[in-house]
Jmol script that loads the backbone (N, CA, C; Angstrom):
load data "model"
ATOM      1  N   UNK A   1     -12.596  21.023  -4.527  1.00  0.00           N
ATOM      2  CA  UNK A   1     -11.869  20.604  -5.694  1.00  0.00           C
ATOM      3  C   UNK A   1     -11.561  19.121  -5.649  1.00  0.00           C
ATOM      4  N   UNK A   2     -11.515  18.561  -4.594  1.00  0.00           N
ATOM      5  CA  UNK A   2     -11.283  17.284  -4.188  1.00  0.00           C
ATOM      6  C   UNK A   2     -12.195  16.091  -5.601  1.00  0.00           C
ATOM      7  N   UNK A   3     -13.664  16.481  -5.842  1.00  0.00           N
ATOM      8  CA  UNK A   3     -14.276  15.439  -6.865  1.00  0.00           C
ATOM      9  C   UNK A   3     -13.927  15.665  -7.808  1.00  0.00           C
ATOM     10  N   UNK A   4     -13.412  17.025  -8.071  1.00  0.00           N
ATOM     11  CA  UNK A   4     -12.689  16.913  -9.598  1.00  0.00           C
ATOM     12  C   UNK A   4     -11.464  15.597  -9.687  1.00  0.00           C
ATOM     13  N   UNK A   5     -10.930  16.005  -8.908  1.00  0.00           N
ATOM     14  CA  UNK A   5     -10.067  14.605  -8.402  1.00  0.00           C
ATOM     15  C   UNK A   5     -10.260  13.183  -8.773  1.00  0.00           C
ATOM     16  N   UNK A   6     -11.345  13.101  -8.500  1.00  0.00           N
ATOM     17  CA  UNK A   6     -11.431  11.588  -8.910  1.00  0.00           C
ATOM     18  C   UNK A   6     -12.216  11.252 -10.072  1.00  0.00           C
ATOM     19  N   UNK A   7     -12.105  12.281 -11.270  1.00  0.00           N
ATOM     20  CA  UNK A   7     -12.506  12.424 -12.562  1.00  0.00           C
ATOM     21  C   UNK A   7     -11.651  11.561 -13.545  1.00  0.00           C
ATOM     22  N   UNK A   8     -10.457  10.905 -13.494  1.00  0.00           N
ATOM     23  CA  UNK A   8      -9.927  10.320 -13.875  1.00  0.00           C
ATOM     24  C   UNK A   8     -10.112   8.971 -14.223  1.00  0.00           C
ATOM     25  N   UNK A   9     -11.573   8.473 -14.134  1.00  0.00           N
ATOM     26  CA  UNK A   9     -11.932   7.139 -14.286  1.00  0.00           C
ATOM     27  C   UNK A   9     -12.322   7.065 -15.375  1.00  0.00           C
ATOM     28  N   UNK A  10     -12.377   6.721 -16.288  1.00  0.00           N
ATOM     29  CA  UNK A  10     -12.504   6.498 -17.563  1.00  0.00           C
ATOM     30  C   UNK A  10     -12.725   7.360 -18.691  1.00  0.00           C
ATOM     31  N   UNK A  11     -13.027   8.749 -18.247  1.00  0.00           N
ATOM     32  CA  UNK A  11     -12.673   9.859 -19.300  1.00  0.00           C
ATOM     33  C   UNK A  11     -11.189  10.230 -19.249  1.00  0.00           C
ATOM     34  N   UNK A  12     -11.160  11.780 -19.966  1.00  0.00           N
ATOM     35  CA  UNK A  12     -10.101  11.968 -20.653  1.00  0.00           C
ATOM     36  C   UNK A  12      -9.815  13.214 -19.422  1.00  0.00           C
ATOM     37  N   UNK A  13      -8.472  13.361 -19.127  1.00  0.00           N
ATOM     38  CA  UNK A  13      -8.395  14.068 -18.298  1.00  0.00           C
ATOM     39  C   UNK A  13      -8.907  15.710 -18.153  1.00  0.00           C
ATOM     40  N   UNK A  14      -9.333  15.968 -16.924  1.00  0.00           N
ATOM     41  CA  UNK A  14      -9.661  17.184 -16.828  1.00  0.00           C
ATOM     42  C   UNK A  14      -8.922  18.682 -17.391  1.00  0.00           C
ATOM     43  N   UNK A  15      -7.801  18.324 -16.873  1.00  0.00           N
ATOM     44  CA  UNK A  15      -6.624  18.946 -17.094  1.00  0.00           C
ATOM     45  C   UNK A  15      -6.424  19.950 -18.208  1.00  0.00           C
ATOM     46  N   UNK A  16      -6.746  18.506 -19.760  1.00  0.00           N
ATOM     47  CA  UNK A  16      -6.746  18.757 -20.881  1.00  0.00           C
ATOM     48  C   UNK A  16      -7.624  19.805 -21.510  1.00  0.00           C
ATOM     49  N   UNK A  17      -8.857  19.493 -20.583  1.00  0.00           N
ATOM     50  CA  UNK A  17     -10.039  20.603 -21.881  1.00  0.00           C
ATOM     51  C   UNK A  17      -9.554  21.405 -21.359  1.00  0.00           C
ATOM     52  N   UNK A  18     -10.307  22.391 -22.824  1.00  0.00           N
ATOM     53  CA  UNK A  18      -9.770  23.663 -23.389  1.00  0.00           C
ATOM     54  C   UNK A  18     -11.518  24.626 -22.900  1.00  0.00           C
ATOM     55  N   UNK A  19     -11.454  25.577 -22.550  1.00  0.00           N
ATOM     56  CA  UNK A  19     -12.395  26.651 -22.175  1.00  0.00           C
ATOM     57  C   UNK A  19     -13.571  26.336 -23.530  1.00  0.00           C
ATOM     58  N   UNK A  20     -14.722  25.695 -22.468  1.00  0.00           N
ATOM     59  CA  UNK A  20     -15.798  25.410 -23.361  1.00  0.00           C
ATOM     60  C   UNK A  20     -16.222  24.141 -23.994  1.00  0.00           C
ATOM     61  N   UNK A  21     -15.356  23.261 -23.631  1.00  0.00           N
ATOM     62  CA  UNK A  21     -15.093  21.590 -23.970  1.00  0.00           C
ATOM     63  C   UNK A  21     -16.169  21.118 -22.440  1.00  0.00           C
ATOM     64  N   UNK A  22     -16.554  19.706 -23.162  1.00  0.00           N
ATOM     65  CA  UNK A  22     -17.906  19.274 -22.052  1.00  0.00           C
ATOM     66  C   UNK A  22     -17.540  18.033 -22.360  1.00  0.00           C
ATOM     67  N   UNK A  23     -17.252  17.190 -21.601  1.00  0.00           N
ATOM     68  CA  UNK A  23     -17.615  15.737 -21.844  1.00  0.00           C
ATOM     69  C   UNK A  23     -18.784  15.226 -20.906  1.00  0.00           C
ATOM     70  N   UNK A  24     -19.084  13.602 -21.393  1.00  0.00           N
ATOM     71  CA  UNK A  24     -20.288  13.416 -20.435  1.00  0.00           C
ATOM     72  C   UNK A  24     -19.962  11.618 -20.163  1.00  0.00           C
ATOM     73  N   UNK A  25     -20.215  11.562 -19.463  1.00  0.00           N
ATOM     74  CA  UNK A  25     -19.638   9.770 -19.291  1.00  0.00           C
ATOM     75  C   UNK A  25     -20.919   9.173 -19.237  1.00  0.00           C
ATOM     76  N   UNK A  26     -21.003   7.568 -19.529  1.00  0.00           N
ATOM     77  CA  UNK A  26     -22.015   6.463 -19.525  1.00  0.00           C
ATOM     78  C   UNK A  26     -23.035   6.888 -18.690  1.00  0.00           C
ATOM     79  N   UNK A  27     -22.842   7.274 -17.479  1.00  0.00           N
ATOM     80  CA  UNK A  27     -24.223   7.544 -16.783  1.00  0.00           C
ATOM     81  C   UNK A  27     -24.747   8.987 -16.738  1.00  0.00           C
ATOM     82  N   UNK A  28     -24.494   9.780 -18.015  1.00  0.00           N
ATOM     83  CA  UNK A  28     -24.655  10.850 -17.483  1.00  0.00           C
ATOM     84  C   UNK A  28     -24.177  11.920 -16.969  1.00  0.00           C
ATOM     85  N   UNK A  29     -23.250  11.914 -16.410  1.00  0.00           N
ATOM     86  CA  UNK A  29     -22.397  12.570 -15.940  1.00  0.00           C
ATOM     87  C   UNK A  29     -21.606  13.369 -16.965  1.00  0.00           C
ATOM     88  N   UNK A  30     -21.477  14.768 -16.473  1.00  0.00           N
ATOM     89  CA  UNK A  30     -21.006  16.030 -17.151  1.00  0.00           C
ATOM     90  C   UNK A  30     -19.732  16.436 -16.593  1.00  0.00           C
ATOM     91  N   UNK A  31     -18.922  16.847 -17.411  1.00  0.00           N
ATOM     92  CA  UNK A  31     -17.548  17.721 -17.057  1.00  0.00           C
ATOM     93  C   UNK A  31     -17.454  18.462 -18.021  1.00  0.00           C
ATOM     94  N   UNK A  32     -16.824  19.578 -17.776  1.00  0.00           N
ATOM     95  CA  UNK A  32     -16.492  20.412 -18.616  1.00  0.00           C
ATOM     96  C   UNK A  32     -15.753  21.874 -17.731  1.00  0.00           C
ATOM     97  N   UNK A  33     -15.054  22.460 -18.515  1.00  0.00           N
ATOM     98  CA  UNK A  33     -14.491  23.707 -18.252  1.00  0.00           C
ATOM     99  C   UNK A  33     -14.799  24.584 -18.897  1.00  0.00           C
ATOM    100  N   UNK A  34     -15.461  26.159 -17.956  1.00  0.00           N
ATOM    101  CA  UNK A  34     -16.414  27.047 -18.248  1.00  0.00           C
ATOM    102  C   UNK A  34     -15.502  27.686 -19.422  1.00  0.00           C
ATOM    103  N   UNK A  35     -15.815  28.877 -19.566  1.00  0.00           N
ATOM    104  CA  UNK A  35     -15.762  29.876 -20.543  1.00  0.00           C
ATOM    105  C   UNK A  35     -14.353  30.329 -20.063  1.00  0.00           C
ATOM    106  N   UNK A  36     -14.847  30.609 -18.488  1.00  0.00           N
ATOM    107  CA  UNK A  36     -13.377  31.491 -17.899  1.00  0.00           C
ATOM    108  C   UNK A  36     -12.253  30.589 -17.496  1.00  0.00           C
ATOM    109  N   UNK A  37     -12.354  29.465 -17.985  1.00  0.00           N
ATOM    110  CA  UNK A  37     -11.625  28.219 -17.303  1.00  0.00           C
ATOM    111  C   UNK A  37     -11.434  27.234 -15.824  1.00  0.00           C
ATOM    112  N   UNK A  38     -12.677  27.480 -15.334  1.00  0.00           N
ATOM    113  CA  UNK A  38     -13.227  26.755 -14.232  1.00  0.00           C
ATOM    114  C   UNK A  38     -13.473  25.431 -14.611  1.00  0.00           C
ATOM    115  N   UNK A  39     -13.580  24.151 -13.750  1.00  0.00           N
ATOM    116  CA  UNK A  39     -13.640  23.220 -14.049  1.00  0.00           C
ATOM    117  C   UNK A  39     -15.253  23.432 -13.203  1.00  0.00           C
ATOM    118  N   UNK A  40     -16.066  22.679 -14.310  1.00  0.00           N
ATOM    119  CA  UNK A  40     -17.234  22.394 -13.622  1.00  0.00           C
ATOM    120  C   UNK A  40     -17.841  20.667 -13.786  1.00  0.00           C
ATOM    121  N   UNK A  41     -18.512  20.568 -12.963  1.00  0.00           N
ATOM    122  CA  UNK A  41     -19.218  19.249 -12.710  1.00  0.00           C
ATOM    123  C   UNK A  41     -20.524  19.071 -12.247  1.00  0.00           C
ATOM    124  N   UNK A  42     -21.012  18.062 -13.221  1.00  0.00           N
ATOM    125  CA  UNK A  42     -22.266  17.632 -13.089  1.00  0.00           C
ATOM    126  C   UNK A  42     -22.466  15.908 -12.661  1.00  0.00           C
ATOM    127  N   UNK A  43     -22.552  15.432 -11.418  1.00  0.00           N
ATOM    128  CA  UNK A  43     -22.911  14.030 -10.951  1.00  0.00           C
ATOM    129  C   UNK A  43     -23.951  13.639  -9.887  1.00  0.00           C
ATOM    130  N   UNK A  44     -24.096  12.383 -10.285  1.00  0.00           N
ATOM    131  CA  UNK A  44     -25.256  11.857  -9.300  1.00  0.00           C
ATOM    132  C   UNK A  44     -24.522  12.094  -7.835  1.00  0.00           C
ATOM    133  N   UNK A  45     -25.931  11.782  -6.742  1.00  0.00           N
ATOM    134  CA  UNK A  45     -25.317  12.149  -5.660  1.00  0.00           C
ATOM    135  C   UNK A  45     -25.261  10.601  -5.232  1.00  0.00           C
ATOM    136  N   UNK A  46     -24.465  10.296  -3.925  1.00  0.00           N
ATOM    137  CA  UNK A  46     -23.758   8.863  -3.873  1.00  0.00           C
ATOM    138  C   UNK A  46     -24.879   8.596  -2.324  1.00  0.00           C
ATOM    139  N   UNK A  47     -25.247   9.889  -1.613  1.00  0.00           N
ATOM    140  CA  UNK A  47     -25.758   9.755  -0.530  1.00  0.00           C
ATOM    141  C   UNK A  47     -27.271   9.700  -0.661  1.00  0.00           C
ATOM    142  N   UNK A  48     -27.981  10.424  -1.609  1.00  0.00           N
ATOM    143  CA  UNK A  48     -29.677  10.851  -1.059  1.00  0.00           C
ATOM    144  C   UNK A  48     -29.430  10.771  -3.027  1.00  0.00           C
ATOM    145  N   UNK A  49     -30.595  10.511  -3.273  1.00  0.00           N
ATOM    146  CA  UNK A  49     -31.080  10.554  -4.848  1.00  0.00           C
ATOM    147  C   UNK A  49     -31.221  12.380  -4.986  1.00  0.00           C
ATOM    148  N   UNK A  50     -30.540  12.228  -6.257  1.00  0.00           N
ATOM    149  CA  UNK A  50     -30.264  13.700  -6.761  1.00  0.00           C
ATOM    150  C   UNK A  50     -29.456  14.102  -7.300  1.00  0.00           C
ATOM    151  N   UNK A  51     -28.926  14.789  -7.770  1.00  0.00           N
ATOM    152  CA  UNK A  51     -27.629  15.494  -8.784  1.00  0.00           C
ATOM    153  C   UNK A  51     -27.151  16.926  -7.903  1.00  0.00           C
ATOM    154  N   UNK A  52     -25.824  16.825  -8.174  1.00  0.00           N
ATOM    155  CA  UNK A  52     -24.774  18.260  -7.309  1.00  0.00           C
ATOM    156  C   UNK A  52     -24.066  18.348  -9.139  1.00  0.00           C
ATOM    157  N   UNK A  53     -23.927  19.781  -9.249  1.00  0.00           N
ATOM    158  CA  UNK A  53     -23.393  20.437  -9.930  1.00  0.00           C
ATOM    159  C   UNK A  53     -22.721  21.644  -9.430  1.00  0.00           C
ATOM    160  N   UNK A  54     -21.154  21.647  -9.341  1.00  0.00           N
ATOM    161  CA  UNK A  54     -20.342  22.402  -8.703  1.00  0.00           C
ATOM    162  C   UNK A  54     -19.417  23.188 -10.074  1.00  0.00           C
ATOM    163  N   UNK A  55     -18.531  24.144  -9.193  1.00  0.00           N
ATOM    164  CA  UNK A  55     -17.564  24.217 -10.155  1.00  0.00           C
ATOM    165  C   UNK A  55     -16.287  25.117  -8.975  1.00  0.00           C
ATOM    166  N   UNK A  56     -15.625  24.813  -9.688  1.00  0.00           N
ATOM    167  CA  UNK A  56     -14.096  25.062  -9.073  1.00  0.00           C
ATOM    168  C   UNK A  56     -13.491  26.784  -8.915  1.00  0.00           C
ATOM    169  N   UNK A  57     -14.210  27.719  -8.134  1.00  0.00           N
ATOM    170  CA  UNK A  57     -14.479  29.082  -8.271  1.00  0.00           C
ATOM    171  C   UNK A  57     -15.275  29.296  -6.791  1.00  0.00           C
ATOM    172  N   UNK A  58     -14.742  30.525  -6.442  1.00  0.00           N
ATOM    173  CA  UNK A  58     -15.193  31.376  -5.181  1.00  0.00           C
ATOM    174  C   UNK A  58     -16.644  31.466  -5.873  1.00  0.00           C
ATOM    175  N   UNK A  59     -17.835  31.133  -5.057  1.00  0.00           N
ATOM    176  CA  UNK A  59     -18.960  31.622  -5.076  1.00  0.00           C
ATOM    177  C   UNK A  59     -19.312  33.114  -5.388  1.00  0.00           C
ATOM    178  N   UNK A  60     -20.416  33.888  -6.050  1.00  0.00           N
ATOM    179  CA  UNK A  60     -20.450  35.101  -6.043  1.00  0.00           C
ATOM    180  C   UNK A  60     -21.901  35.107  -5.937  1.00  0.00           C
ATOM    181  N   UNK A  61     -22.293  36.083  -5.451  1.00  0.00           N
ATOM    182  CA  UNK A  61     -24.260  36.197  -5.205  1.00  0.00           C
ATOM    183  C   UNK A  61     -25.189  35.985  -5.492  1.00  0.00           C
ATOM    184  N   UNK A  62     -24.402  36.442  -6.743  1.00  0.00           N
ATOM    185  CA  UNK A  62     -25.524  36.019  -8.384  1.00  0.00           C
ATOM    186  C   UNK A  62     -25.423  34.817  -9.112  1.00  0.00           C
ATOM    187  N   UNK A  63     -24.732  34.255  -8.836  1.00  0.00           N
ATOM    188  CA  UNK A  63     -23.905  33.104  -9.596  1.00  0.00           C
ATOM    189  C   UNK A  63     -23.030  31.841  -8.424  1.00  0.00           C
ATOM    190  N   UNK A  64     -24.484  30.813  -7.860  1.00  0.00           N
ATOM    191  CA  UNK A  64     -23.956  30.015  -6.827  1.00  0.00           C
ATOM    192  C   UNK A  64     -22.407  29.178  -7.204  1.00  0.00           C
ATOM    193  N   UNK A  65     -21.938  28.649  -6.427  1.00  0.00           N
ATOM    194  CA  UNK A  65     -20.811  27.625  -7.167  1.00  0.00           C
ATOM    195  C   UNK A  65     -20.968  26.109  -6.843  1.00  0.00           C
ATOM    196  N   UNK A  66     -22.648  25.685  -6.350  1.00  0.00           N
ATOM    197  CA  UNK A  66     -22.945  24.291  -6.198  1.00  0.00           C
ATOM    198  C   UNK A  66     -24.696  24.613  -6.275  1.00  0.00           C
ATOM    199  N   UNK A  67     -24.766  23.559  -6.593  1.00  0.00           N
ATOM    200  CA  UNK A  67     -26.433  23.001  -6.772  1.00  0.00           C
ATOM    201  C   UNK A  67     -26.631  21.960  -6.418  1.00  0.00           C
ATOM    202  N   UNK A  68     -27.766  21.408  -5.557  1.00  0.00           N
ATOM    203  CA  UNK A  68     -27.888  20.059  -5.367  1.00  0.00           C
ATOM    204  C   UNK A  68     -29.704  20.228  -6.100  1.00  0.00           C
ATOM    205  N   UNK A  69     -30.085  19.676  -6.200  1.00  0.00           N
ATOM    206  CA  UNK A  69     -31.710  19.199  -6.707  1.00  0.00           C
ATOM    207  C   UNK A  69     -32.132  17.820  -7.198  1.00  0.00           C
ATOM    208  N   UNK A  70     -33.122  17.516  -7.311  1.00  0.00           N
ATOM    209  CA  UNK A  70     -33.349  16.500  -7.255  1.00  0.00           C
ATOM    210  C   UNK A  70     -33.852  16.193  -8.913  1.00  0.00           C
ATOM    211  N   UNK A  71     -34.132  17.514  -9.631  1.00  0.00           N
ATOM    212  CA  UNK A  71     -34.201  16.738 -11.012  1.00  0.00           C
ATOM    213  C   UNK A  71     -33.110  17.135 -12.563  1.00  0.00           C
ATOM    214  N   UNK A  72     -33.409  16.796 -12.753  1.00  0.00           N
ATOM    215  CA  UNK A  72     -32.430  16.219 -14.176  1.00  0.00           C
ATOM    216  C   UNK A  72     -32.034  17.707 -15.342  1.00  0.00           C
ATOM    217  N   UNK A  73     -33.574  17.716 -15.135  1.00  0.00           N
ATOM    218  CA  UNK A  73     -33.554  19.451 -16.072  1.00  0.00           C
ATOM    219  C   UNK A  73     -32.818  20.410 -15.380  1.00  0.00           C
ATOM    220  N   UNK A  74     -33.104  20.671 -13.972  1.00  0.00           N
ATOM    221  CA  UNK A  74     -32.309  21.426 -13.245  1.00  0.00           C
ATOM    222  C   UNK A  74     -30.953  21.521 -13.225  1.00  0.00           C
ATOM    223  N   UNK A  75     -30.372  19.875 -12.698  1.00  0.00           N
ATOM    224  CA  UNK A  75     -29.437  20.031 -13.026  1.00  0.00           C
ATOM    225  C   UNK A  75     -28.391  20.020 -14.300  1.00  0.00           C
ATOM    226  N   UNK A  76     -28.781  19.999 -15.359  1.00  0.00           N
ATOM    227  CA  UNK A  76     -28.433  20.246 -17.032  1.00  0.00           C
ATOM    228  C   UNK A  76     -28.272  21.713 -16.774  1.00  0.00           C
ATOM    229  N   UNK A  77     -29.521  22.602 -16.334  1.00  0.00           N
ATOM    230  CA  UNK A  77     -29.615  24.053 -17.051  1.00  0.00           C
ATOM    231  C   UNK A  77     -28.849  24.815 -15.709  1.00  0.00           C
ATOM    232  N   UNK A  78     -28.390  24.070 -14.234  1.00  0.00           N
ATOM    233  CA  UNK A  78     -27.514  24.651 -13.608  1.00  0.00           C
ATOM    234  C   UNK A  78     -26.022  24.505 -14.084  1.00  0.00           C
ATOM    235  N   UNK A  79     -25.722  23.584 -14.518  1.00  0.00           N
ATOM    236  CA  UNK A  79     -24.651  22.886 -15.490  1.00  0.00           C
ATOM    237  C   UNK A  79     -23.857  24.117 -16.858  1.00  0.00           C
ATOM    238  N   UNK A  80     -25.082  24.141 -17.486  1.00  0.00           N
ATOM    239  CA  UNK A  80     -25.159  25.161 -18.643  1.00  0.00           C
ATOM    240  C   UNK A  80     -25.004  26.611 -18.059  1.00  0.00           C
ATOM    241  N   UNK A  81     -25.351  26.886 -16.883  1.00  0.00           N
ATOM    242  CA  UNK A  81     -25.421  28.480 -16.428  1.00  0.00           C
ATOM    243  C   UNK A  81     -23.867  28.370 -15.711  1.00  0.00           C
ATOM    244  N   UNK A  82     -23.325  27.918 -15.036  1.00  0.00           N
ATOM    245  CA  UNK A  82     -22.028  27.726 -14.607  1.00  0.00           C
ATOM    246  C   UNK A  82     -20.919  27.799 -15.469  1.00  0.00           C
ATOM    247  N   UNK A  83     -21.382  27.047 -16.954  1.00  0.00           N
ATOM    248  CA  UNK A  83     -20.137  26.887 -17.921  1.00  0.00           C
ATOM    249  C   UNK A  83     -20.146  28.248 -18.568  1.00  0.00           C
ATOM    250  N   UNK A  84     -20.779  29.099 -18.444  1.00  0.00           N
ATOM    251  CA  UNK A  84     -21.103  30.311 -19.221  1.00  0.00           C
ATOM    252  C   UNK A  84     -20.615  31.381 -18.175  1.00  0.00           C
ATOM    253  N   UNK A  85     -21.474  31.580 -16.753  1.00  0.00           N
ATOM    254  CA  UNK A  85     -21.149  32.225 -16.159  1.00  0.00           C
ATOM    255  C   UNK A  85     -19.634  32.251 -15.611  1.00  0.00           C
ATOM    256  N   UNK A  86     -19.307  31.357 -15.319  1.00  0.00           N
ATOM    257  CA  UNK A  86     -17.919  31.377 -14.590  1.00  0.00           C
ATOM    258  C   UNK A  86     -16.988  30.852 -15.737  1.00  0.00           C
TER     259      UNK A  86
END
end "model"
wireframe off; spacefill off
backbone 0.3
color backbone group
């Protein structure tokens, strides 16, 4: 939960959205809170080229609670399956 944390840089706080609200900042970068009210996230990675898409929820089998990959589509349509699923 810690990178949700430092979401506070120039968007609008996390806090605020409402179940199903997405924002996306200058580079790309995705936030939003799922269906069930999870905070999820979509950002570049700072270490190795690639995108992590997490969300704020116990993992379940069917339904990971992080993604790392290296392309763009992936991480959009892991993004999109998180805000729905959880």
């Amino acid at each position: 939960m810690v990178a949700f944390l430092r979401y506070n840089e120039g968007m609008s706080n996390m806090v605020t959205l409402q179940p199903g609200q997405v924002e996306s900042s200058d580079n790309g970068e995705r936030f939003g809170r799922s269906q069930g009210g999870h905070l999820v996230q979509l950002r570049r990675r700072r270490s190795e080229r690639g995108f992590v898409v997490t969300v704020d929820a116990d993992p379940r089998p069917e339904v990971p609670a992080e993604l790392l990959t290296h392309e763009w589509g992936a991480a959009n349509a892991a993004f999109d399956r998180l805000m729905r699923e959880y």
